[in-house]
N, C-alpha and C positions, 0 to 999 in steps of 0.2 A: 504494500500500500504506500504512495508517496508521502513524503514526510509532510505535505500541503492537506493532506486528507485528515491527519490526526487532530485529536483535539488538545488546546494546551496543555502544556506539562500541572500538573494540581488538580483538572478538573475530574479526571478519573481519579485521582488520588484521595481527594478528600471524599469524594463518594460513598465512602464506605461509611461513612460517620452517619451518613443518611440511615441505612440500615440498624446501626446501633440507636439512634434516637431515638427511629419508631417502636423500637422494639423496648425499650427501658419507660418511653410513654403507656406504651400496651401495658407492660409486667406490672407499673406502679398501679392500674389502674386494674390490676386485677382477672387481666385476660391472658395466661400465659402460654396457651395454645395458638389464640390470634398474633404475639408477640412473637412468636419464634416462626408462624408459617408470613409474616410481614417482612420480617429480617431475613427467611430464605429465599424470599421471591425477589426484593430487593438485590440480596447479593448474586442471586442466578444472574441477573438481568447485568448486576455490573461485571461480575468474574465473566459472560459471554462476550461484553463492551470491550473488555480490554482483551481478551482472546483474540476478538476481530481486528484490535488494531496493532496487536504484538506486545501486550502493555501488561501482560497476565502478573499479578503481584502474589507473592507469598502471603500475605497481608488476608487479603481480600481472600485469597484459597481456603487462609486459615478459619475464618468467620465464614465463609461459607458451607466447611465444614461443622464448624460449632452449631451451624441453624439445623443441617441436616441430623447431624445424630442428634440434636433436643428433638427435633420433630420423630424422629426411630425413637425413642426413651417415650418419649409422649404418646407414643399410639401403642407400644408396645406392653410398658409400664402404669401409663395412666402419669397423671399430671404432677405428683406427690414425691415421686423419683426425683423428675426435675426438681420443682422448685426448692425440695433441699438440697440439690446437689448443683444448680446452676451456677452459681460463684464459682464455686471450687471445677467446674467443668471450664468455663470460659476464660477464667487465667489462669490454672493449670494449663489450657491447649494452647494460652498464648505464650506462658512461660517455655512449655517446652520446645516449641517452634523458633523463638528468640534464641535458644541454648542452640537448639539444632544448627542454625544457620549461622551463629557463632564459631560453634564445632566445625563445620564445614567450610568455613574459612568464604562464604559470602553472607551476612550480615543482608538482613533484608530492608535496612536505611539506603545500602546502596543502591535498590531499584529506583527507590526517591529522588536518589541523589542525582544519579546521570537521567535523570528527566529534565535538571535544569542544569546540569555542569557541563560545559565541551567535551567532546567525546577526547580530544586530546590529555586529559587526566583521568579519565577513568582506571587505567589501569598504575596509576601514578601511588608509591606507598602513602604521602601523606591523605592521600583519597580513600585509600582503604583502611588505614589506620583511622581517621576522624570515621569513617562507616564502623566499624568495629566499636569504636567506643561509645556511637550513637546507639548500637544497637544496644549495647551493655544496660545502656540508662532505659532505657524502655523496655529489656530485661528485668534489670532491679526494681523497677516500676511493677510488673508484672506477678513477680515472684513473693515479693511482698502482700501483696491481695490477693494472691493463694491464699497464702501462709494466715494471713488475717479472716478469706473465707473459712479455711478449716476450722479455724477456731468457733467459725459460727455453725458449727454442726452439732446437732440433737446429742446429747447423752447417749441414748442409744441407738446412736449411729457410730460408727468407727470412724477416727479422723485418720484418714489413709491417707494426707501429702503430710506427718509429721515427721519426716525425717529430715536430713542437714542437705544445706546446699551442695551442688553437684561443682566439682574443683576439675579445672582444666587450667593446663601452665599459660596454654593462650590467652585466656582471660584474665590471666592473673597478672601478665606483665604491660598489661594495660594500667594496672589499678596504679 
């Protein structure tokens, strides 16, 4: 597709925050069935947007996974499943993703990034290192509101993300 055809760098970007809106509008309001099939249809619509124009993000993968398995947990489980375990599902899946992409040495800040940066530093260290540590931050972001959903779990329910953070030497010679 010519680069004349795409749409600016942001606007599929921010997109995704549409989908979370609607969806934390629904949940507060008590619908969390309507909330999660609003937020998968939404992110269908945009993970297909940017598939068409080469623009597919991790990001956007990841929340649209998140909609579909609550919608599988929801029809399969019933409602109850979810809404105690939605926290701990939706930054659990984003913590892990953050780590992954970490781990794998591409940092999903850097889709972000070469949407507005010259393709001539993309592949530049200080471009991957500042991607690396952006992601870190929106990692620790993440990991933390696991750690703080868990905590909001029923007595008897098991809090199954209390174990220690996950240690990689790559991460750590960031800090």
């Amino acid at each position: 597709m010519p680069e004349t055809d795409k749409p600016a760098p942001g606007v599929l970007s921010n997109a995704g925050f549409i989908a979370w809106g609607l969806y934390g509008v629904l949940i507060i309001a008590g619908h969390p069935t309507a909330a999660v099939c609003v937020g998968l249809a939404a992110m269908i619509a945009l993970v297909t947007r940017e598939y068409r124009y080469g623009a597919l993000k991790i990001i956007d993968c990841t929340s649209l996974s998140f909609f579909a398995l609550a919608l599988l947990t929801i029809v399969t489980t019933g409602r109850d499943l979810f809404s105690n375990y939605r926290f701990i599902a939706a930054w659990g899946i984003f913590a892990a993703v953050a780590w992954a992409t970490l781990l794998a040495g591409f940092p999903f800040t850097l889709q972000y990034a070469r949407e507005r940066a010259p393709r001539e530093v993309w592949n530049a260290p200080p471009f991957i290192t500042m991607n690396m540590i952006m992601t870190t931050v929106w990692m620790r972001l993440f990991q933390p509101s696991r750690w703080f959903s868990a905590t909001r779990s029923t007595a008897s329910t098991p809090n199954i993300f209390a174990s220690g953070s996950i240690y990689h030497p790559r991460i750590a010679a960031l800090r």
